[in-house]
C-alpha positions in Angstrom: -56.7 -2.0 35.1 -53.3 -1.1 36.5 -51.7 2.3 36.2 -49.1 2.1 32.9 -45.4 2.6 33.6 -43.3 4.9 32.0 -39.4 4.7 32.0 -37.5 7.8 32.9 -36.2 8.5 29.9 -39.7 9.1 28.6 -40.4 11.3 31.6 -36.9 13.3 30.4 -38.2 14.1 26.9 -40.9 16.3 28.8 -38.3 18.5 30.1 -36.2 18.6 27.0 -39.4 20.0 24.8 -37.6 22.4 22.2 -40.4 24.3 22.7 -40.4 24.5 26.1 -36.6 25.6 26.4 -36.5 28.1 23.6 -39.9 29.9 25.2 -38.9 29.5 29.0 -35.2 30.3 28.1 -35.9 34.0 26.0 -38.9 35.1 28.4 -36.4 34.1 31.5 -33.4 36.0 29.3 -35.9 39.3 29.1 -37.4 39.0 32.9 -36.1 42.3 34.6 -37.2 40.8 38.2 -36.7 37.8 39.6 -40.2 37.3 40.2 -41.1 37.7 36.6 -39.3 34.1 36.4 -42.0 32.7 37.6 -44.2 34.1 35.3 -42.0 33.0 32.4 -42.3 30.0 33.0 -46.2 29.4 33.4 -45.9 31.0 29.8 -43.2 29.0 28.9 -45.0 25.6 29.9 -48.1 27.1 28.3 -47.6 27.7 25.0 -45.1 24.3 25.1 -47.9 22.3 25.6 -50.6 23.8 23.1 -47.8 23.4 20.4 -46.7 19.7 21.7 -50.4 19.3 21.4 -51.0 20.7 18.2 -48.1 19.0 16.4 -49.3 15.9 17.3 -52.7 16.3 16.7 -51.8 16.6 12.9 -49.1 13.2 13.7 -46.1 15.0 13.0 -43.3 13.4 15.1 -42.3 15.1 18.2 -40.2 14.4 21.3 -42.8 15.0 23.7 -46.0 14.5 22.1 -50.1 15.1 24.2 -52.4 12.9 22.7 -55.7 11.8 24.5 -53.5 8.3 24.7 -50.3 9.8 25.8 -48.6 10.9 29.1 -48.5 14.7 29.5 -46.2 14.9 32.6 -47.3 18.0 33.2 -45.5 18.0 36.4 -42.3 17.2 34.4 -42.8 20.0 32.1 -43.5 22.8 34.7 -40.0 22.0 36.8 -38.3 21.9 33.4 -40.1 25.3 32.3 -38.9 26.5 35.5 -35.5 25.5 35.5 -35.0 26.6 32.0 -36.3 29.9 32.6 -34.3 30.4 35.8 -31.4 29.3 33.5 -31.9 32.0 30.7 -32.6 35.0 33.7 -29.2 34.0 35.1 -27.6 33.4 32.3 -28.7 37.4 31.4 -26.8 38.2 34.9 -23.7 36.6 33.9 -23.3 38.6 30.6 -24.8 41.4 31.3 -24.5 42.4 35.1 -26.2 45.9 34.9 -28.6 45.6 32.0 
């Protein structure tokens, strides 16, 4: 059996979860420390993937679908959970310097 191959543009929709970017970009937005980043995103990726995976479970279309026949990337989605919430802590920092 050989290991399947998955373009990168499917890899990309694991990043791009809505999901994903609206949870890891408000927690990030609403982390007082930098280190709470971290912990936004570990959220962030959690509750991106029970949704991904409950959404398809009941076949609704989604970008980035879990399914016991499907890739996860779950290494794809926790950079991406990072990034985005990195993205919504600094984004805080640029329009609101001392909040």
């Amino acid at each position: 059996m050989s290991v399947p191959y998955y373009p990168w543009t499917v890899w990309i929709w694991a990043a791009f979860d809505p999901i994903l970017i609206l949870v890891s970009v408000y927690l990030g937005w609403t982390a007082s420390q930098f280190g709470k980043v971290v912990i936004a995103a570990i959220i962030g990726f959690a509750v991106a993937v029970l949704a991904s995976w409950a959404l398809s479970s009941l076949g609704l279309p989604w970008p980035a679908p879990i399914g016991h026949d499907l890739p996860t990337f779950f290494p794809v989605r926790a950079v991406g959970a990072l990034l985005w919430a990195v993205l919504g802590f600094t984004a805080r920092r640029l329009v609101r310097p001392h909040a």
